[in-house]
C-alpha positions as CSV (number, residue, x, y, z in Angstrom):
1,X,0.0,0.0,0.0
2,X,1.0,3.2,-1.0
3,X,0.1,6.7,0.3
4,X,0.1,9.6,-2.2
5,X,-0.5,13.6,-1.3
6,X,-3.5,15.0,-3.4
7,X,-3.5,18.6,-2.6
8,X,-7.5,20.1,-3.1
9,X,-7.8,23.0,-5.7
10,X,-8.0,26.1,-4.2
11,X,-11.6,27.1,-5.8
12,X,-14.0,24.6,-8.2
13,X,-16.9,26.1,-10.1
14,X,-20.0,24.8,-9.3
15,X,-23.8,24.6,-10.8
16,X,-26.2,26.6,-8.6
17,X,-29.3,25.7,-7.1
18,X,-32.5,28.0,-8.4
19,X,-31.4,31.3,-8.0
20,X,-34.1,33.9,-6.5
21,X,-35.2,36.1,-9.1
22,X,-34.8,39.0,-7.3
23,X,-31.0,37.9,-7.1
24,X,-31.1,37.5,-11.2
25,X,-32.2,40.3,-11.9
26,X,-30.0,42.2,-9.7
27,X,-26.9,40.1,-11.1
28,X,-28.0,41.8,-14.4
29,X,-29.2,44.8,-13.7
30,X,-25.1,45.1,-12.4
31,X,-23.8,44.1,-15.1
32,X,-25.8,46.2,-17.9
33,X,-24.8,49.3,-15.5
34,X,-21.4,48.1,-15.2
35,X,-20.8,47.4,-18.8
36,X,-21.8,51.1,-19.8
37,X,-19.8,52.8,-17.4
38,X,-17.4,50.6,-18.5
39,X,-17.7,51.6,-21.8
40,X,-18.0,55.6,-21.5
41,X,-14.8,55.1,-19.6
42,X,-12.9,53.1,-22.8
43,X,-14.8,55.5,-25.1
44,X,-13.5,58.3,-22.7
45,X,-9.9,57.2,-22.8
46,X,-10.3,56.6,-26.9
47,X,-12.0,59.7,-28.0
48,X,-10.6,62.4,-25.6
49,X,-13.6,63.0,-23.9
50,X,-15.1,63.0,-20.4
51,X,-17.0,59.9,-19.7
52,X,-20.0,61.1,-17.9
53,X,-20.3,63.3,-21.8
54,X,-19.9,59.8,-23.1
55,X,-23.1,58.8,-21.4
56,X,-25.0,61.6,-22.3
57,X,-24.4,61.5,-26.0
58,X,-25.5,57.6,-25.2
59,X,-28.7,58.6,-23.7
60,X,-29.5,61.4,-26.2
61,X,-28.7,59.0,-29.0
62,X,-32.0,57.3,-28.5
63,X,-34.2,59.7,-26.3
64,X,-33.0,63.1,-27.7
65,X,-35.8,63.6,-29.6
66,X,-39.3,62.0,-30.8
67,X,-37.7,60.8,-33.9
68,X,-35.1,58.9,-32.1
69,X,-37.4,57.2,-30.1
70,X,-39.6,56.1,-32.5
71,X,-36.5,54.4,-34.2
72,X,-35.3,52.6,-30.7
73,X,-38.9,51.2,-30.5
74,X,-39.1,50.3,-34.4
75,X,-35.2,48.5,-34.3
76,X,-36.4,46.8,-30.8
77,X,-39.2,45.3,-32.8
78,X,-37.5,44.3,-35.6
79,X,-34.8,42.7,-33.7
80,X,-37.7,40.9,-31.2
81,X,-39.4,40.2,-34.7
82,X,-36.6,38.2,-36.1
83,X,-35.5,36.5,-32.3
84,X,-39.2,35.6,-32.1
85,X,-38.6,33.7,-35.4
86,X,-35.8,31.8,-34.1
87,X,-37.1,30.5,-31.0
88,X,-38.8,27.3,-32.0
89,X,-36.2,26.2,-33.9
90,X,-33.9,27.2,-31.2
91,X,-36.1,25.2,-28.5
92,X,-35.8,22.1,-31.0
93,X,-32.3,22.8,-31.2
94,X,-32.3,23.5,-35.0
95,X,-29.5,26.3,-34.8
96,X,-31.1,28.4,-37.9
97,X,-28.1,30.9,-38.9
98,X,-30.3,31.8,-41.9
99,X,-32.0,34.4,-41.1
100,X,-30.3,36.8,-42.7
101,X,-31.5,34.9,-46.2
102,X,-34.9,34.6,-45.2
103,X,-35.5,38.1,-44.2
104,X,-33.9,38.9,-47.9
105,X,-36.0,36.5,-49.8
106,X,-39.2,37.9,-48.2
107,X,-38.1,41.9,-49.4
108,X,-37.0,40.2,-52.3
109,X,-41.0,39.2,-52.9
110,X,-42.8,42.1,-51.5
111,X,-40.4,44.9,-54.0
112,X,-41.4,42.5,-56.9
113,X,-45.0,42.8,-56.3
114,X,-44.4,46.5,-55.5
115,X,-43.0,47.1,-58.5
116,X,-45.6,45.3,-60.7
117,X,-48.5,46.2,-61.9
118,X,-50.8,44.7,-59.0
119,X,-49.1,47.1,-57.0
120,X,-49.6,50.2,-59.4
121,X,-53.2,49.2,-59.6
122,X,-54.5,47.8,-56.7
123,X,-52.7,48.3,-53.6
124,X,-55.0,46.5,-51.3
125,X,-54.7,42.9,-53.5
126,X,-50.7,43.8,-53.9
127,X,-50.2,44.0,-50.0
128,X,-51.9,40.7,-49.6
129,X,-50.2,39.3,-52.2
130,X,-47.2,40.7,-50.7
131,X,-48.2,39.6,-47.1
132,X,-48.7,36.2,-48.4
133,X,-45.6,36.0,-50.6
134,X,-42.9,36.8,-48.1
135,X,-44.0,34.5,-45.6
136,X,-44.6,31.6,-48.2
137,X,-41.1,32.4,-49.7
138,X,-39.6,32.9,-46.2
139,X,-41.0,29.4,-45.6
140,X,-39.9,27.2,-48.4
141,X,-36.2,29.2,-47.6
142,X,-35.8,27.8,-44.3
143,X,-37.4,24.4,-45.0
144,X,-35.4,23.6,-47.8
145,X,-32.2,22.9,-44.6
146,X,-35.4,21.4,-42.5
147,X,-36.0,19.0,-45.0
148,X,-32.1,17.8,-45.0
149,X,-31.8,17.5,-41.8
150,X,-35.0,15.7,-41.0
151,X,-33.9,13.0,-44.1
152,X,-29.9,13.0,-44.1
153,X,-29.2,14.7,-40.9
154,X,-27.2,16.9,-42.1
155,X,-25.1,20.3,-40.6
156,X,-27.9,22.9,-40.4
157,X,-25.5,25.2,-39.0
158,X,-23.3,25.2,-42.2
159,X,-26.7,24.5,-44.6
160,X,-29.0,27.6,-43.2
161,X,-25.6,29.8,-43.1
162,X,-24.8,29.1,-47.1
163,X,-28.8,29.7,-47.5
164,X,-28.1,33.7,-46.3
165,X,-24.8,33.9,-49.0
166,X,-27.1,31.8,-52.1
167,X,-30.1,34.4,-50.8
168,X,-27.8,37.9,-51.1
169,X,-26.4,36.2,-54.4
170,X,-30.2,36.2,-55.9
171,X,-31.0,39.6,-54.7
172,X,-27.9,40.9,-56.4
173,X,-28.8,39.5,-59.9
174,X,-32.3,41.0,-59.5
175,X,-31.2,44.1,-58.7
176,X,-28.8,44.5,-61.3
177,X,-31.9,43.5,-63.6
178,X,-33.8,46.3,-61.9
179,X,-31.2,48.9,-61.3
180,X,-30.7,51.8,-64.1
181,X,-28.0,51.0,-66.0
182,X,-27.0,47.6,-64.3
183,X,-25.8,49.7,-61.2
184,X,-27.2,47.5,-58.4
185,X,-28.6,50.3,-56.6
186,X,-32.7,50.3,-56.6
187,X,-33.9,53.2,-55.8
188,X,-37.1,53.7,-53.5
189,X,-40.0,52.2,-55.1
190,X,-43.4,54.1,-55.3
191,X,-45.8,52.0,-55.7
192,X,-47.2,49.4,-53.2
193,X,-46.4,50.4,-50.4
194,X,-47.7,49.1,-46.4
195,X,-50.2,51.1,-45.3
196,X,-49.0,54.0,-43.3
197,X,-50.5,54.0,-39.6
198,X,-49.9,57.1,-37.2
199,X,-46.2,56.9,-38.4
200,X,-43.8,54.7,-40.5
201,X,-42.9,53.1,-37.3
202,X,-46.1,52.0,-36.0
203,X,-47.4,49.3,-38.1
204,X,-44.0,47.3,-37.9
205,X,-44.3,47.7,-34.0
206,X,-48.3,46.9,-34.0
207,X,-47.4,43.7,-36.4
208,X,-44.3,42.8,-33.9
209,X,-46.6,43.1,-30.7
210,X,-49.0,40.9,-32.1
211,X,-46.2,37.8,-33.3
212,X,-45.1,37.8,-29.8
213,X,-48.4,37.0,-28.1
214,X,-49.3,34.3,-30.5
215,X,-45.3,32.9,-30.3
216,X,-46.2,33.4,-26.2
217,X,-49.4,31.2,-26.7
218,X,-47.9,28.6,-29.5
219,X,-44.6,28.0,-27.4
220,X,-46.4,27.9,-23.5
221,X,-50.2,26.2,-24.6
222,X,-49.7,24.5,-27.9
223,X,-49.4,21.2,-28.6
224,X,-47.2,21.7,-31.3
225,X,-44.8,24.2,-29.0
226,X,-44.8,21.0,-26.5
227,X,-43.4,18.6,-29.5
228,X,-40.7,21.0,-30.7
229,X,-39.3,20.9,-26.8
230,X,-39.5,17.4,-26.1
231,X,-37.6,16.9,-30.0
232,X,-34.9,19.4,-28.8
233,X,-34.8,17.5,-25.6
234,X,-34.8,13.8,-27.1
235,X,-35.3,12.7,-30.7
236,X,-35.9,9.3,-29.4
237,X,-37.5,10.4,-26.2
238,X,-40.4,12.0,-28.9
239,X,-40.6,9.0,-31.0
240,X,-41.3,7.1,-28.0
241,X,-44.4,9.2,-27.2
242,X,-45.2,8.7,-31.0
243,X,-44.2,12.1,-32.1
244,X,-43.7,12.6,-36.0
245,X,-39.8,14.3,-35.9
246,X,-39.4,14.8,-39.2
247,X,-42.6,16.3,-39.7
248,X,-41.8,18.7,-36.4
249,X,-38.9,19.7,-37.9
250,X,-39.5,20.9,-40.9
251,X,-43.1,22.4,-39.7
252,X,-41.1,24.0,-37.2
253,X,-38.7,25.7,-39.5
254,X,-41.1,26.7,-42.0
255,X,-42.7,28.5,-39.2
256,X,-39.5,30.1,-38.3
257,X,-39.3,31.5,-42.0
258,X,-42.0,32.7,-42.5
259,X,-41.8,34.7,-39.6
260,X,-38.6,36.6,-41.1
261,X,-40.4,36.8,-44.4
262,X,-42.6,39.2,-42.5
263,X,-40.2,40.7,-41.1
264,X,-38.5,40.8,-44.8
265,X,-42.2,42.5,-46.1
266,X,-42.2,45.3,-42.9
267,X,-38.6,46.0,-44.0
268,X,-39.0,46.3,-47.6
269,X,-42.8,47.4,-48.0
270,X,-43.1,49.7,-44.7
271,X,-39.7,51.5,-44.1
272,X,-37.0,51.2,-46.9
273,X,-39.7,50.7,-49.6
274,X,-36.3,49.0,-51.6
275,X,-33.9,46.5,-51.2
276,X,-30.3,45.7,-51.2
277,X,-28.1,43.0,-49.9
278,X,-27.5,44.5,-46.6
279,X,-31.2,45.4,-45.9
280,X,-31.1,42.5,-43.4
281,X,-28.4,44.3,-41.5
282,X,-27.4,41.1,-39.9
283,X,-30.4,41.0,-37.4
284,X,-30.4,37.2,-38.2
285,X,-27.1,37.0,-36.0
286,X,-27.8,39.3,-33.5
287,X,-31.2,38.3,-33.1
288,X,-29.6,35.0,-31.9
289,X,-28.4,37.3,-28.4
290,X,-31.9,38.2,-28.0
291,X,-33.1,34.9,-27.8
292,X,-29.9,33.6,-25.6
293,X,-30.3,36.3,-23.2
294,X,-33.7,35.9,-22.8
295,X,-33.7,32.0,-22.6
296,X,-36.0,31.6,-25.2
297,X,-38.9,33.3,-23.7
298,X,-40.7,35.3,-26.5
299,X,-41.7,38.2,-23.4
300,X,-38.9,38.8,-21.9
301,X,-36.8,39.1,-25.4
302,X,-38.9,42.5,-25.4
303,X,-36.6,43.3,-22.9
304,X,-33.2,41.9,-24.4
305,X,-34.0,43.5,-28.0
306,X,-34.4,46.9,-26.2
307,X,-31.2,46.4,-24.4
308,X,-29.5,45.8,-27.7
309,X,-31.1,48.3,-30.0
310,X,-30.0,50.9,-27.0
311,X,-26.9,50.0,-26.9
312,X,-26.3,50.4,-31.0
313,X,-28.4,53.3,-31.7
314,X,-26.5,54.9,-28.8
315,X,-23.3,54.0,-29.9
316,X,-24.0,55.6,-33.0
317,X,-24.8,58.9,-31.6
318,X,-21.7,58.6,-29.6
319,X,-19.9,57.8,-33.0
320,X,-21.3,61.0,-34.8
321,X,-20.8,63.6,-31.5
322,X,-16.7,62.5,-31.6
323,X,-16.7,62.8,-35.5
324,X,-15.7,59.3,-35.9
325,X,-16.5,58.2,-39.5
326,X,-15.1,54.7,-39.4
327,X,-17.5,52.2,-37.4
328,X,-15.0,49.7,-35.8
329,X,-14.2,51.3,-32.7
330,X,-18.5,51.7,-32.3
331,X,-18.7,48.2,-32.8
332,X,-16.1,47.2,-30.8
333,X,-17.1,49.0,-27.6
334,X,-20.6,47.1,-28.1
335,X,-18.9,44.1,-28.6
336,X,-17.8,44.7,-24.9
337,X,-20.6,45.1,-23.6
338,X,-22.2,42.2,-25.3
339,X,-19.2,40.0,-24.0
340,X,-19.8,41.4,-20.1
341,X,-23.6,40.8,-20.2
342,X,-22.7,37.1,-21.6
343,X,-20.2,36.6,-18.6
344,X,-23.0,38.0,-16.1
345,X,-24.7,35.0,-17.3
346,X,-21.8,32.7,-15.8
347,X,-22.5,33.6,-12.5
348,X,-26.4,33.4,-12.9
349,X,-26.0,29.5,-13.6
350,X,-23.0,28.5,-11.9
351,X,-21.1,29.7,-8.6
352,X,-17.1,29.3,-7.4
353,X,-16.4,27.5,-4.3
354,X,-13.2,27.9,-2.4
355,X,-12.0,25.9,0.1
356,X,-13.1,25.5,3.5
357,X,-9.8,24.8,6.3
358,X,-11.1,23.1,9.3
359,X,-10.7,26.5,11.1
360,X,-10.0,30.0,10.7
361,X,-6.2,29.9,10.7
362,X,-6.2,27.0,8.2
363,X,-8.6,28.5,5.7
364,X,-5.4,31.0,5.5
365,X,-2.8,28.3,4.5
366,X,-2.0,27.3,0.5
367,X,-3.8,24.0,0.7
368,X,-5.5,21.4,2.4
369,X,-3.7,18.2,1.7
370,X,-5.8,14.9,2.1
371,X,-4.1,11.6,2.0
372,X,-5.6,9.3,-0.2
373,X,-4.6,5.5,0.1
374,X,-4.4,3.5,-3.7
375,X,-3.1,-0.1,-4.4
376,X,0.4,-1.2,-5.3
């Protein structure tokens, strides 16, 4: 017999128990502030200005006038718009990266039919057409991976993320077919147009408000929102309880796409009234943070799309006051911030434990050494 010295780590990180919510909330309520002043100070340091002006341009970025705030609640919709669109196929544990593709296919549709002659005619049969058109386009884009997976299980990481490159590829050729003079710039189109309630803001917000109660009732009292998490929980688990996975999974996805076809329609029909190959703006990605922070629920992602369309609009406003023309060091800063939220998330699920000394004055010594006995 042999003895040998194990010494016992100073600290191991260990899952937590349900934390209180109180307790969560105050967690991230900490890091939010902290990551702003965190980032006025950086911005401070960078641009040559005092951080508490940093903050203010921040603030007056998005509340400094009506305008602006109309924009923070129209980009918090969109971006809850496209997260609510990703959450049943994030629940299934689809990872859909194509958003980005299916948001352009559904502009894509609605700027065709705005710039036929349904939509110089007849506006009222053109937005329907339109309405029907994105979401049915947005559809057969994101089940076209669904159908893959479901059959030859493959990579729908990799197959929705070539989806968004084949998608920008297609609205490039058609708008070099629509552009004067082959430029591939469309201008804004006329005709067809959303209807325009209040504002040009408030029928994107009205149409957003009204996706996330139903994605509330689908995911929390549906049938169909039960299959989708016992599929992302267990594929065999589901068949078991005689559930049709293949069928989930693409219904699921085509769901998912035709949600950011409407978002696609609100984008091209009801602000931009055109389209390019960056009218997306990458929501598709950073619509995947709204849904992670907000664990998938589709009412508190209101929260975590405001968080994150602050934080950008703000940024830019803090870009513009320090004459900054080139975006990176904007981008980075919220990049930063993005990265501290994330790590508040660390301590939300999981705590560290040091070691405990049998008394006081041996908590205070390097290690505790244990003697463990093994064979020969």
């Amino acid at each position: 017999m042999a003895n040998k010295i194990v010494n016992e780590p100073l600290f191991h990180i260990a899952k937590r128990g349900n934390l209180p919510l109180w307790k969560a909330i105050l967690i991230r309520g900490g890091a939010i502030v902290g990551a702003i002043l965190f980032s006025a100070i950086l911005c401070g340091i960078v641009f040559g200005k005092n951080p508490i002006k940093i903050i203010g341009y921040l603030f007056d970025g998005i509340l400094g006038t009506e305008r602006r705030i109309w924009l923070l609640i129209r980009d918090t919709a969109l971006l809850l718009g496209v997260g609510l669109a990703l959450v049943p196929a994030f629940k299934m544990k689809f990872w859909n990266l194509g958003g980005n593709g299916q948001i352009l296919m559904g502009a894509l549709i609605a700027v065709a039919i705005m710039r036929s002659n349904i939509g110089k005619n007849n506006v009222l049969v053109a937005n329907i057409l339109m309405l029907i058109g994105s979401m049915a386009i947005g559809a057969i884009w994101a089940a076209i991976p669904a159908i893959f997976k479901a059959f030859f299980k493959t990579n729908e990481s990799l197959f929705t993320l070539m989806m968004n490159y084949i998608a920008s590829g297609i609205v490039a050729y058609f708008l070099s077919v629509w552009s004067v003079n082959g430029t591939g710039v469309l201008g804004q189109v006329k005709t067809g147009h959303l209807p325009v309630v209040l504002n040009a803001h408030l029928l994107t917000i009205i149409v957003v408000a009204v996706l996330t109660a139903i994605m509330h009732v689908y995911m929390k009292h549906c049938k169909q929102g039960y299959e989708l998490s016992v599929v992302g929980e267990s594929e065999n688990t589901a068949k078991y309880i005689g559930v049709n996975v293949k069928k989930v999974i693409i219904r699921t996805l085509a769901i998912s796409g035709a949600i950011c076809g409407i978002i696609g329609l609100l984008l091209a029909g009801s602000i931009d009234h055109s389209i390019n190959e960056q009218t997306a703006n990458n929501m598709g990605f950073t619509a995947i943070m709204v849904a992670w922070l907000a664990k998938f629920n589709p009412l508190m992602m209101i929260l975590s799309s405001l968080l994150i369309a602050f934080l950008t609009r703000g940024m830019g406003q803090v870009q513009t006051e320090c004459n900054i023309a080139n975006d990176a060091v904007a981008n980075l800063v919220v990049g930063i911030v993005y990265f501290i939220i994330i790590g508040c998330e660390f301590f939300i699920s999981y705590q560290l434990k040091f070691k405990k000394g049998k008394n006081s004055k041996e908590s205070s010594n390097k290690s505790k050494q244990k003697t463990v006995k093994e064979r020969d």
